[in-house]
Structure formats: C-alpha cells, structure tokens
C-alpha atoms as a printed R data frame, in Angstrom:
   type eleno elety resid chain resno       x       y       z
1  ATOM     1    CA   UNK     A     1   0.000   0.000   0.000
2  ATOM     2    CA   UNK     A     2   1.324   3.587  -1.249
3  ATOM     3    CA   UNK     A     3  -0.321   7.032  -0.095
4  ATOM     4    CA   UNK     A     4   0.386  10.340  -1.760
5  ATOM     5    CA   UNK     A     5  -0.730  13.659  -0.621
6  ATOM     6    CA   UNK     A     6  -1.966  16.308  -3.237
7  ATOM     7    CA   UNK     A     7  -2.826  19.832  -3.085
8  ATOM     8    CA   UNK     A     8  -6.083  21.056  -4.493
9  ATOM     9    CA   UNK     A     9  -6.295  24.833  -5.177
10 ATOM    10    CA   UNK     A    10 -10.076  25.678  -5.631
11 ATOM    11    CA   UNK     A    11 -11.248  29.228  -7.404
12 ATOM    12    CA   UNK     A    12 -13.862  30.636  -9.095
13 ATOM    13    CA   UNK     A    13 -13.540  32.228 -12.134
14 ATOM    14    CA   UNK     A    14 -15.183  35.130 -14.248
15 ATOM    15    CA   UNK     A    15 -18.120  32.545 -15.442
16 ATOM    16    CA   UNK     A    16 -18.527  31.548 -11.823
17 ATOM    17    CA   UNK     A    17 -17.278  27.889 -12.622
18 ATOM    18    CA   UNK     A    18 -15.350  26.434 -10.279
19 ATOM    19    CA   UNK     A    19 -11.627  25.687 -11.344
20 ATOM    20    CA   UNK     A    20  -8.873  23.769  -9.543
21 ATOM    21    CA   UNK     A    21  -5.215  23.476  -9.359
22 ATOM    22    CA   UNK     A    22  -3.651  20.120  -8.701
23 ATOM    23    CA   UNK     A    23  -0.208  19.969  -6.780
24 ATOM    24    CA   UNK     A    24   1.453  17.012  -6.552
25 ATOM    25    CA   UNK     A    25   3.662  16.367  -3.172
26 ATOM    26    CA   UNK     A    26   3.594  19.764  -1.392
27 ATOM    27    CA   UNK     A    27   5.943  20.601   1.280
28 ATOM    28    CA   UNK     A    28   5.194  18.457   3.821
29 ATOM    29    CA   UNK     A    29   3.460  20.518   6.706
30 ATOM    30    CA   UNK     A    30   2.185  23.330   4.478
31 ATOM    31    CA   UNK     A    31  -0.073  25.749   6.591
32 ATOM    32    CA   UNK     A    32  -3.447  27.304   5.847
33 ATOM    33    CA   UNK     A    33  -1.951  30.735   5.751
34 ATOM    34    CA   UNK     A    34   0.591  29.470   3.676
35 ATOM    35    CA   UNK     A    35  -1.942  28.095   0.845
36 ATOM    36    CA   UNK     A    36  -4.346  31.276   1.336
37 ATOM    37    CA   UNK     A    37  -1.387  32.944   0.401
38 ATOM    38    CA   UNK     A    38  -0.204  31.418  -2.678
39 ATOM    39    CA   UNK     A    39  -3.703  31.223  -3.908
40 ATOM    40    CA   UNK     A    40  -4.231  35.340  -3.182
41 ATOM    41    CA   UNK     A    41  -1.121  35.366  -5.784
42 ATOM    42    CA   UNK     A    42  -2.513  33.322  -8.048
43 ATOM    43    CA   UNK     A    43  -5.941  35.623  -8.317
44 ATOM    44    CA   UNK     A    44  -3.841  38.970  -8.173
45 ATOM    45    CA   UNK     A    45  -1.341  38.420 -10.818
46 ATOM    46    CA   UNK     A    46  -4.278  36.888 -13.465
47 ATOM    47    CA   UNK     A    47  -1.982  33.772 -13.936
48 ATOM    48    CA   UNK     A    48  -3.934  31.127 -15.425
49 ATOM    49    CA   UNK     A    49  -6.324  30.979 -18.734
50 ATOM    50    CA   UNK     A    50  -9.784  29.543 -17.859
51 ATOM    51    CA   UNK     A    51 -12.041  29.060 -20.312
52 ATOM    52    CA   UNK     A    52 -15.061  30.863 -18.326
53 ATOM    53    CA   UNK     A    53 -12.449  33.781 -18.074
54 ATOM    54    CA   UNK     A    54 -10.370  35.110 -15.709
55 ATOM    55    CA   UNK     A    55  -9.720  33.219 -12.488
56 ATOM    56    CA   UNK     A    56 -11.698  36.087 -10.376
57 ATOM    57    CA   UNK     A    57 -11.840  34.197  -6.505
58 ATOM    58    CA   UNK     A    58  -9.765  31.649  -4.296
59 ATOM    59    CA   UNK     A    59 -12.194  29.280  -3.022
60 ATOM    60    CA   UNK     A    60 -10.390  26.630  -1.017
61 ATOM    61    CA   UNK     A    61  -7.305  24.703  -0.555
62 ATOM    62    CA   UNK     A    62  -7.243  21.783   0.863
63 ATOM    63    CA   UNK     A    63  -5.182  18.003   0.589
64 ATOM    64    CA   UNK     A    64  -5.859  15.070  -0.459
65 ATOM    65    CA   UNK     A    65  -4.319  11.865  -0.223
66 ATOM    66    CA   UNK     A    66  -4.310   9.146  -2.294
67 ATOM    67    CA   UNK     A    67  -4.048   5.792  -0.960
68 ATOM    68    CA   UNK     A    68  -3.060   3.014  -3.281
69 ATOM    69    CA   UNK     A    69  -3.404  -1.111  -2.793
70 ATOM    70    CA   UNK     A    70  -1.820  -3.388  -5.954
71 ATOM    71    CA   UNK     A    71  -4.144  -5.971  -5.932
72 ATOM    72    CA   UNK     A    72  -1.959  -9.265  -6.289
73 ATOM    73    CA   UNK     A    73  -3.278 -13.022  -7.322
C-alpha cells in the first residue's frame, strides 16, 4: 500500500465555474496561511487561462491523499 498527498487549489472564475489546481507532493506541513497565500497570488497576478475567463476568486485549498493497494493473485 502507497499514499500520496496532493494539493487542491479551488477558485472561481469570471463565469462563476469552479476551477482547480492540482499539486502534486507539497511541502510536507504546508499551513493554511501558507496556501491562502499562494492562492491570493494566483488571483492577483491573473496567472492562469480559464475558459469561463479570468480566475476572479480563491475558493479553497485543501489536501488530499491518495491511498493506493496493488491488488496481487
């Protein structure tokens, strides 16, 4: 069995659609202020091409992890 952790960036763009970020393997311990951060950036600086427009809202971040079983015979 194998687990990953992932970093979902949630925003909202000009469309009102929900778009999200992946990031694989973040820095282990990442904070919430750290994330809220890094997502303000995102939003300010207009750095990603939607196609409902410009990303206009940071939603949530949050992390996921992925747990993986090989199934064997």
């Amino acid at each position: 069995m194998a687990s990953d952790i992932d970093l979902d960036l949630v925003f909202r763009n000009a469309a009102g659609k929900k778009v999200s970020l992946n990031i694989e393997e973040p820095k282990t311990g990442v904070t919430k202020a750290e994330i809220d951060a890094a997502m303000q950036v995102v939003v300010e600086n207009n750095v990603f091409n939607t196609s409902g427009g410009d990303i206009v809202e940071a939603v949530e971040g949050r992390l996921r992890t992925i747990t993986t079983d090989v199934v064997a015979e």
